[in-house]
C-alpha positions in Angstrom: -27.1 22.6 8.6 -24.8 21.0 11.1 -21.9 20.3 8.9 -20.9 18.6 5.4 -20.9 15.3 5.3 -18.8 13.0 2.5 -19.9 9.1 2.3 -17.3 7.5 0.4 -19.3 4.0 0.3 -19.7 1.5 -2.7 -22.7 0.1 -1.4 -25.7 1.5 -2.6 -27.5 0.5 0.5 -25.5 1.1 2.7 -24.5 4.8 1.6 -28.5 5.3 1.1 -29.0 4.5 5.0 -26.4 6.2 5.9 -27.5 9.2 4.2 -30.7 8.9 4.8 -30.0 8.7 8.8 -27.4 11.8 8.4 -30.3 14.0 6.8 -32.9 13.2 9.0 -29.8 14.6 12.0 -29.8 17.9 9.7 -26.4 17.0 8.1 -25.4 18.5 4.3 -24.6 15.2 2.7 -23.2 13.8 -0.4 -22.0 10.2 -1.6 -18.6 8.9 -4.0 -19.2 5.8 -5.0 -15.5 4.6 -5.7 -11.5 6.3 -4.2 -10.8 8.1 -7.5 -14.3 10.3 -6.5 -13.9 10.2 -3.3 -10.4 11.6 -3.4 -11.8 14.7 -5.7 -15.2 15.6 -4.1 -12.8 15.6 -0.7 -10.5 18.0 -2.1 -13.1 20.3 -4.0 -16.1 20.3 -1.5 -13.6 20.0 1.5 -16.3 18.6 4.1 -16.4 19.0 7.5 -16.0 15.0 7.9 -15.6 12.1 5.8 -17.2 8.6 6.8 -14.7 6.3 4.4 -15.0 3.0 3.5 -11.8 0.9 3.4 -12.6 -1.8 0.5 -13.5 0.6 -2.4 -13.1 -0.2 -6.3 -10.4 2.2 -8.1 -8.4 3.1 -4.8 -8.7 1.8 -1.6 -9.4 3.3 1.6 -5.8 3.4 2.8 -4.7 5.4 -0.5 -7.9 7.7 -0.2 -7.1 9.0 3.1 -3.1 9.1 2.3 -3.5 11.1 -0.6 -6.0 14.0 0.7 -4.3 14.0 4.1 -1.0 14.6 1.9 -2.6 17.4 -0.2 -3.4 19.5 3.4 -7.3 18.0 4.0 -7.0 17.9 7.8 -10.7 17.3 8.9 -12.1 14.4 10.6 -12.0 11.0 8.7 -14.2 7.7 10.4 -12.9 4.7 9.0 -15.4 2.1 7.9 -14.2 -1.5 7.9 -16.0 -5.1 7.3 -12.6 -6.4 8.8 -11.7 -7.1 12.5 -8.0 -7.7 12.9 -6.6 -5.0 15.0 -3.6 -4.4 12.7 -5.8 -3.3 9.4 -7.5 -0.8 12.1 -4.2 0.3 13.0 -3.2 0.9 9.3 -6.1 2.9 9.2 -5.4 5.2 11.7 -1.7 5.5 11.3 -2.6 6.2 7.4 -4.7 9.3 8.8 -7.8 8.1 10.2 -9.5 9.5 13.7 -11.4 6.7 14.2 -12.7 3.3 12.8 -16.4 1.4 13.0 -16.9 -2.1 12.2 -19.2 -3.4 10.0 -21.9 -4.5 11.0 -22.4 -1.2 13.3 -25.1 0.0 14.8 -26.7 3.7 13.8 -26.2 5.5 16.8 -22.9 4.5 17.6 -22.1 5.6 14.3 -23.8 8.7 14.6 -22.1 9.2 18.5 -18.6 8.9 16.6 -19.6 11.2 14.2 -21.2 14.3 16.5 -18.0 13.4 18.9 -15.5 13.7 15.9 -17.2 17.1 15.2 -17.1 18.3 18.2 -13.6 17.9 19.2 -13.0 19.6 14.9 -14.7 22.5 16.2 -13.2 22.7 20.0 -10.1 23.6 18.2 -6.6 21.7 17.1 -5.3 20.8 20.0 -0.7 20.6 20.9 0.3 18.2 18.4 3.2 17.6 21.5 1.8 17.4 24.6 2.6 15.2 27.9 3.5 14.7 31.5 6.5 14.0 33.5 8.6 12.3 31.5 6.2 11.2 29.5 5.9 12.9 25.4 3.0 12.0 23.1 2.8 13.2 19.2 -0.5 13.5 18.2 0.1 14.1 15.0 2.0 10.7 14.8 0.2 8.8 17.0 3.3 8.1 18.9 4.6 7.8 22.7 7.7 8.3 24.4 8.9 7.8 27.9 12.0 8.9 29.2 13.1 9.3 25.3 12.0 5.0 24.4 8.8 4.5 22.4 5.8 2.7 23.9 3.5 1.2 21.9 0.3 1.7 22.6 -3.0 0.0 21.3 -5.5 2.6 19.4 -7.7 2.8 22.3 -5.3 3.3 24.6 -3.8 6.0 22.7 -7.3 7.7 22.6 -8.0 7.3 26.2 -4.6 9.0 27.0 -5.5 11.8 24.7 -8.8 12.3 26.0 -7.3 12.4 29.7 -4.3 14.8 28.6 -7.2 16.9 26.8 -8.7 17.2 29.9 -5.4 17.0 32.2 -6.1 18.8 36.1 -10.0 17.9 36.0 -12.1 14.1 37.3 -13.2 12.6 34.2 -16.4 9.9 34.5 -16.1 6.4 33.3 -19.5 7.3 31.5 -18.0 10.6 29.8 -14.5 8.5 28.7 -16.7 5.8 27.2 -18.5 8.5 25.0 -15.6 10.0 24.2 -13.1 7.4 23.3 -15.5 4.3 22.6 -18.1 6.4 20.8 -20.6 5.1 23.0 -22.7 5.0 26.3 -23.2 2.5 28.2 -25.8 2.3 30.9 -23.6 0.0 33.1 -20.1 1.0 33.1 -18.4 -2.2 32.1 -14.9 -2.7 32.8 -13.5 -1.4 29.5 -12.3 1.9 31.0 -10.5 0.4 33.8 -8.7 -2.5 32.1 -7.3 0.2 29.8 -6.4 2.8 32.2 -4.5 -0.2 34.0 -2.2 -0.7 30.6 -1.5 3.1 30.5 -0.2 3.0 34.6 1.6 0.1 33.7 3.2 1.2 30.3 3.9 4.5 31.5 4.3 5.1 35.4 7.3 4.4 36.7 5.5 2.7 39.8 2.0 1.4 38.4 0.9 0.7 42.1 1.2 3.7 43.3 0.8 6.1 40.3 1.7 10.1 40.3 0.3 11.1 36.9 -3.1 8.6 36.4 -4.9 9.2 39.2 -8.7 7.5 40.3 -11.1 9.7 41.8 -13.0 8.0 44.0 -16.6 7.8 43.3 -15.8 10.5 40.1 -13.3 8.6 37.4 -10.0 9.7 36.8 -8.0 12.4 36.4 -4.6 13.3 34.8 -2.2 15.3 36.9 0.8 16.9 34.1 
């Protein structure tokens, strides 16, 4: 097997496909139908990721994910959500969550969030502090300093510095930061990536222009320099 799988989904059909799908990629899967369940089979059968629905009868997604991350469960959670508003997706990840899909999703990017959220599990837990120059970032908090003031970031920017910092000396392709942070590959490299790299000079080089920590490599990506 690949690795336990808990769908916490109280759609019938939708759990159904979803395990279906799952099984088929050789995943161990089980389904709660409702928080209360899901909160136990988390706890007890401790999988190696949990695909969580937000709108769920008993206990909502938001008080699923607080209470087992409170009571130590520290594997990979993927958000499911039939809402769009970028605060409720924020909730969700500053309530524990590593990532988030929209509903309706597509199967493989579903499945590409869930082999990259296992993957990164089993690379190991990475400095819950990490940073550059004057620059500190809180993983565990989802939070970013520089020069000692907080800068809010959006999620996706937050990922895309992560995944730069995880990989911090070394040219990262546009392609290989789309996988990572957007769960996704896209066969034209839209401008996504750059738009977003653009926010993190601005937010967090002192002279976005000319910047000293996010570098572009030319013909390569980018690459962070601590």
């Amino acid at each position: 097997m690949k690795g336990r799988i808990l769908i916490v989904e109280d759609n019938p059909d939708l759990a159904f496909g979803l395990r279906n799908n799952l099984e088929i990629e050789g995943y161990d899967v089980r389904v709660a139908e409702d928080g209360p369940s899901g909160v136990q089979r988390i706890l007890e059968w401790k999988p190696d990721l949990v695909i969580l629905d937000l709108m769920l009868p008993g206990m909502d997604g938001y008080r699923v994910l607080r209470t087992v991350r409170d009571a130590g469960f520290a594997n990979p959670v993927l958000m499911l959500t039939a809402r769009g508003q970028e605060s409720d997706k924020v909730l969700g990840l500053r309530s524990g969550a590593d990532d988030y899909v929209t509903k309706p999703f597509g199967v493989l990017e579903l499945m590409a969030r869930v082999e990259a959220l296992l993957r990164r599990a089993r690379n190991g837990a990475k400095p819950a502090l990490d940073g550059f120059g004057d620059v500190k970032v809180d993983r565990a908090a989802r939070t970013v300093t520089r020069g000692g003031a907080p800068v809010a970031l959006a999620p996706m920017e937050f990922e895309l510095l992560v995944a730069l910092l995880d990989r911090a000396g070394q040219a990262v392709s546009r392609h290989e930061l789309m996988r990572h942070v957007w769960g996704y590959d896209a066969s034209i490299v839209s401008r996504t990536v750059d738009t977003h790299v653009m926010e993190l000079r601005r937010k967090l080089e002192r002279t976005p222009a000319e910047p000293r920590h996010i570098l572009t490599v030319r013909k390569a990506g980018y690459r962070l320099e601590p």
